[in-house]
C-alpha positions in Angstrom: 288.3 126.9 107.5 286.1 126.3 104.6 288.2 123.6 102.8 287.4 120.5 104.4 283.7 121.4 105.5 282.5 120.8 102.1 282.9 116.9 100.5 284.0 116.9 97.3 282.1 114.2 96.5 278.7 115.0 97.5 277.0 117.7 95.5 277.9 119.9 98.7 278.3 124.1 96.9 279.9 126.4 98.6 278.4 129.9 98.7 278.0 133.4 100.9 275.9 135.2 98.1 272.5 133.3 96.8 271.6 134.0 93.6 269.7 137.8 94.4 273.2 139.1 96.1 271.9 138.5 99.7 274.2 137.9 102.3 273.2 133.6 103.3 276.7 132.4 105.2 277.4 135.6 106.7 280.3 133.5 109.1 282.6 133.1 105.6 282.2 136.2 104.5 286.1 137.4 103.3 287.5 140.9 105.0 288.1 142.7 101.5 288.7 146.3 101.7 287.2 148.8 99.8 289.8 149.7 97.2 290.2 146.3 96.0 286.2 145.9 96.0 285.9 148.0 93.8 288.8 147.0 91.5 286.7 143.5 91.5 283.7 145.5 90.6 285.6 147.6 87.9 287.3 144.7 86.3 284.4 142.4 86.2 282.2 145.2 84.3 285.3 145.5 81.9 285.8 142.0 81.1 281.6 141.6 80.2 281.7 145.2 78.1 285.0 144.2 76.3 283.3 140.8 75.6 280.5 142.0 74.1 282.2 144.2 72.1 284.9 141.9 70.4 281.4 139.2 70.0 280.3 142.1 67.7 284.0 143.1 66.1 284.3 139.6 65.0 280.2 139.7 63.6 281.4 142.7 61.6 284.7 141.2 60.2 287.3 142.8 61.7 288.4 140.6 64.8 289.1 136.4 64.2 287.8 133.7 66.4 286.8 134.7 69.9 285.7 132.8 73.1 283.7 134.8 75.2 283.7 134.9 78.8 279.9 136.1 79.8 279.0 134.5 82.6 282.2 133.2 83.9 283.3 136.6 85.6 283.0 135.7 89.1 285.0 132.7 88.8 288.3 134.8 87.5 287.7 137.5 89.4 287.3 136.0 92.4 290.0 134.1 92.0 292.8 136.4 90.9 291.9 139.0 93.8 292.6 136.6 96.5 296.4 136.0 94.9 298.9 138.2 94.7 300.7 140.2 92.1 303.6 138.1 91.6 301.5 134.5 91.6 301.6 133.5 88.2 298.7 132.5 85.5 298.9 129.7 83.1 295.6 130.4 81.3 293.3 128.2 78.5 291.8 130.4 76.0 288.5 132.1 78.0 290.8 134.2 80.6 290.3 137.2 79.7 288.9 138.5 82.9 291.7 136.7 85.0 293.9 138.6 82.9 292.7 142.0 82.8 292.3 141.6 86.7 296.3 140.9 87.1 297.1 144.0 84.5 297.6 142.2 81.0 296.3 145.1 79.1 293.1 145.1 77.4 295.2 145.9 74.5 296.8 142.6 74.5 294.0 140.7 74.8 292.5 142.6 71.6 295.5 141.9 69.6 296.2 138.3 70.4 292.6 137.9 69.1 293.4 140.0 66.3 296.0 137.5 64.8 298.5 140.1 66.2 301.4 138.1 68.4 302.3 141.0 69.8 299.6 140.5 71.7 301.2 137.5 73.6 304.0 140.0 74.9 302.6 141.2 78.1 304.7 144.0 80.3 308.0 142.1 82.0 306.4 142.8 85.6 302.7 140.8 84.4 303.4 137.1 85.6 300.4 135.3 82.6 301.5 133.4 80.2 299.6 133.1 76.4 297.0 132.0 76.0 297.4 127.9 75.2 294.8 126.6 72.5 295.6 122.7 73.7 293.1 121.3 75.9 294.8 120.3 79.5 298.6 121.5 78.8 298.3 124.6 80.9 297.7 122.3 83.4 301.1 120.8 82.6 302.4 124.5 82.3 301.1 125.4 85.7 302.4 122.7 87.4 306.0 123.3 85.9 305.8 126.9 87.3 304.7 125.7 90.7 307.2 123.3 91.0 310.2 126.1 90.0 308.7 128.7 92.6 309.4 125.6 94.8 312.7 125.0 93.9 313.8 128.3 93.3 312.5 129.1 96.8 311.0 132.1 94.4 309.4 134.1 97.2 306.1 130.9 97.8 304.5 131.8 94.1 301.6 130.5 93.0 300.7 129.0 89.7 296.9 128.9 89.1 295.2 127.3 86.0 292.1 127.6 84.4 290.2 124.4 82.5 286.6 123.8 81.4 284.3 120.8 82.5 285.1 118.7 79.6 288.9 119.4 79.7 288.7 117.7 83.0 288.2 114.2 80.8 291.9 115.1 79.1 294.9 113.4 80.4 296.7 116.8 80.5 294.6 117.9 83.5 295.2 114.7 85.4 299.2 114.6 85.1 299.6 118.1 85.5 297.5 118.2 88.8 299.6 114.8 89.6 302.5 116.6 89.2 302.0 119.3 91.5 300.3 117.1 94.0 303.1 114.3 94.2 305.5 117.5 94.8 303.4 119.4 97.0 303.7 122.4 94.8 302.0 125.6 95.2 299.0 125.3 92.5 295.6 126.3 92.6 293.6 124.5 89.6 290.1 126.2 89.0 287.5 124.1 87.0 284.9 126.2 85.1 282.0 124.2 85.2 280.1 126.5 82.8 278.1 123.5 82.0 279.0 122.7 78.4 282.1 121.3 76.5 281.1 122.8 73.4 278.0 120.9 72.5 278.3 118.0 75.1 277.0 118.8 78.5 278.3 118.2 81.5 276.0 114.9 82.2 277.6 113.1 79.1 281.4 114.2 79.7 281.8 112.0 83.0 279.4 110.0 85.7 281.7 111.7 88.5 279.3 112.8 90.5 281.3 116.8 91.0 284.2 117.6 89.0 286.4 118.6 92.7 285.9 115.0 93.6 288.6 114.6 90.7 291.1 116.0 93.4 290.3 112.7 95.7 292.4 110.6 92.9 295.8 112.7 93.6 295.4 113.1 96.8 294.7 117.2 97.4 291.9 118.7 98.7 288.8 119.9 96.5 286.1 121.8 96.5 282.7 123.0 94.3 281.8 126.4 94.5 279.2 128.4 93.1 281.3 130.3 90.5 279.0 133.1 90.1 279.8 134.0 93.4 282.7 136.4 93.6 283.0 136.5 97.6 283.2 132.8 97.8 285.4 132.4 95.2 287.9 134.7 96.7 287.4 132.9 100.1 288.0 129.5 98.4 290.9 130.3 96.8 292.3 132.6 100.1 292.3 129.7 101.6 293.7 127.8 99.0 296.7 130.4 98.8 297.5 130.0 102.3 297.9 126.0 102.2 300.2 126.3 99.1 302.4 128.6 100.3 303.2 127.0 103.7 304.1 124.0 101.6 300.9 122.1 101.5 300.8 121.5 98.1 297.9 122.5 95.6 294.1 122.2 95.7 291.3 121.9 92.9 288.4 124.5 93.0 285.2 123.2 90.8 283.5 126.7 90.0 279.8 126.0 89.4 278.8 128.7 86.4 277.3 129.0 83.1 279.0 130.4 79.9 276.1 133.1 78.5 277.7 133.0 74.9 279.3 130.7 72.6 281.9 128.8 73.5 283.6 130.3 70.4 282.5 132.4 67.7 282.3 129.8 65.3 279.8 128.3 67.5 276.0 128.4 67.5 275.0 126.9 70.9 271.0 127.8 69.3 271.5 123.9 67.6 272.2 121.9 71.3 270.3 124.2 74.5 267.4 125.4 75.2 266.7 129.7 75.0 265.1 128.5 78.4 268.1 127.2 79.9 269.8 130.7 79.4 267.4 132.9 80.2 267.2 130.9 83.4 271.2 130.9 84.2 270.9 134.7 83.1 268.9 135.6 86.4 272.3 133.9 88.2 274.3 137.1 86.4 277.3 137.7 88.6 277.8 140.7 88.0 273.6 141.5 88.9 274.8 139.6 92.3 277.9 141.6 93.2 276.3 144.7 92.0 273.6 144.6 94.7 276.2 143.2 97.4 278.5 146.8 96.7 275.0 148.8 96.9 274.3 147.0 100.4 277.7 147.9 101.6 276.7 151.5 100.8 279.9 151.9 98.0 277.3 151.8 94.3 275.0 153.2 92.7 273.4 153.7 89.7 275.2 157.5 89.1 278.2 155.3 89.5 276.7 152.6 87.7 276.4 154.6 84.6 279.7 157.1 85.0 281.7 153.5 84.5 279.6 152.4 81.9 280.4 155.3 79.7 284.2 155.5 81.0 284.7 151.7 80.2 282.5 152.0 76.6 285.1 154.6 75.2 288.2 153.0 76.6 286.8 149.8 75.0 286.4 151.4 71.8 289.4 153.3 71.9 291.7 150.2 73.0 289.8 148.2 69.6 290.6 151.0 66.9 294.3 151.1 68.0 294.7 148.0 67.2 293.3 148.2 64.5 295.4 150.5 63.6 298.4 148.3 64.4 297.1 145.7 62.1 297.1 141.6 62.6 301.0 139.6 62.4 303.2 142.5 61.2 305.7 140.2 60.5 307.3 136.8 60.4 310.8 137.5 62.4 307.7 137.8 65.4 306.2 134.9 65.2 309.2 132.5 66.2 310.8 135.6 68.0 308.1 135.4 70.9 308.2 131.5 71.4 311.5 131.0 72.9 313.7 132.9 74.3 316.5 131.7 72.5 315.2 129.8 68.9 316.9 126.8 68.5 318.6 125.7 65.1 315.5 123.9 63.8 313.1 126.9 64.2 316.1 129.1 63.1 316.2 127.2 59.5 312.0 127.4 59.5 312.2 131.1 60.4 314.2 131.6 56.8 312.7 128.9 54.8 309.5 131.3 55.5 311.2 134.6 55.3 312.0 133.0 51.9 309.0 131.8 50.9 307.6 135.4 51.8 310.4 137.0 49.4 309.7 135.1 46.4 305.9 135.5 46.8 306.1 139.0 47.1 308.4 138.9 43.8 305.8 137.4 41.4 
């Protein structure tokens, strides 16, 4: 048991890697077989090479707004290989790793970024919603979903949810873990501490002394980890899985990280920290740290290494020129047409007061 052994409330971090990918709580480390090691692995190297590139798209003009997710790997990946296929995601907008991890194509990701809302239409067997823009309602969201599964006696799903350090100061985050928590409800909420809500570090956002002492006010258990730990991540949230599907309701996971980038591409963190700050947080890499773990366990290399550099480059590239290709909104029937599944009378009259607008614009 690891949930528990660690007070929230005390700057107590849970970890099995240090920071050089060495082996330091050898008693917690998770059983994870090969295959889905190396999914981790694959998936984490993905998400970083599909950041960079879409950092550089939208530096070139040809992609809108994006919030990258360097930095933050471990703390999705981690998570979303401890959980199974059917547990749901209700994500922020910086999930792109989660996502990738439980099969939202790389192609959707692209095109919801692209202006496209196609790209919100994952495959019918993917259980992620789209990405919410609100600060704190996929809290809300998740909850909702956990509580159905619970109802519905819908084979013990999960809901888990994603929220940054400073969204934990939104009343969103407190009444959706509320929710879940008064109902015993089978959530997970992960905080990604990545140190800075936009421009306002984590010092100024609260005097709490951890973010996972949050979960003492509701009642469920909580925990900090260090998020750029994949391996204790996974056993974190293992764990986690297990209560909420015997009926124990949901837990709060604090992952201690760093976000490498900009918190979006119309930010310039340059202006509020220090180059020193990053290059220090950048020798914490988890992908460095999980690299080195698969080379102990005798499954990497660098052959390997740089075979899935290059296979993940082109697919990258690829993925990026076909939509392209497809272009941003293609038109306005889609965007009410993916919001509800049935559009009630008031969107139905907005739907043709645009369709109109559109038809005498295009006349003149």
């Amino acid at each position: 048991m690891i949930l528990g052994k660690f007070d929230p409330q005390k700057k107590q971090r849970f970890a099995i890697l240090d920071e050089k990918g060495k082996i330091i709580a050898p008693e917690y480390e998770p059983k994870i077989d090969e295959k889905t090691l190396l999914k981790m692995y694959r998936t984490m190297k993905l998400a970083r090479i599909a950041d960079i590139r879409a950092l550089q798209y939208q530096r070139q003009g040809r992609m809108l707004t994006f919030a990258p997710v360097q930095g933050q790997e471990a703390a999705q990946i981690g998570t979303m290989a401890a959980l199974d296929k059917n547990d749901w995601i209700s994500p922020a907008f910086r999930e792109h790793a989660a996502m990738l991890y439980h099969n939202v194509p790389l192609e959707n990701i692209y095109l919801y970024w692209f202006g496209n809302e196609r790209g919100s239409r994952v495959p019918d067997d993917v259980n992620v919603l789209p990405v919410n823009i609100p600060i704190g309602s996929q809290y809300g969201h998740a909850s909702g979903l956990a509580y159905a599964s619970k109802v519905l006696k819908n084979n013990k799903q999960i809901a888990v949810t994603y929220i940054g350090d400073g969204g934990t100061s939104h009343g969103e985050f407190y009444e959706g873990l509320n929710f879940a928590a008064t109902y015993d409800s089978p959530m997970i909420g992960i905080i990604q501490n990545n140190q800075w809500a936009i421009s306002t570090p984590r010092r100024k956002a609260t005097k709490a002394e951890t973010l996972a002492q949050k979960a003492v006010a509701v009642g469920v258990p909580g925990i900090q980890v260090d998020g750029n730990d994949v391996l204790a991540m996974y056993a974190v949230v293992k764990e986690a899985a297990e209560r909420a599907r015997k009926g124990e309701g949901p837990t709060l996971i604090e992952a201690f990280t760093y976000r490498l980038g900009p918190h979006t591409t119309s930010d310039d963190p340059t202006i509020y920290r220090k180059n020193e700050e990053v290059e220090e947080w950048k020798k914490k890499d988890p992908l460095i740290r999980f690299k080195v773990y698969m080379e102990s366990k005798g499954l990497w290399d660098d052959a390997k290494e740089a075979k899935l550099d290059e296979e993940l480059e082109a697919y990258v590239k690829t993925t990026f020129e076909k939509v392209e290709k497809e272009g941003p909104i293609v038109t306005i029937d889609e965007v009410f047409d993916h919001t509800f599944a049935t559009l009630t009378d008031e969107l139905k009259e907005q739907k043709e007061y645009l369709k109109q607008i559109a038809k005498e614009t295009a006349g003149k």
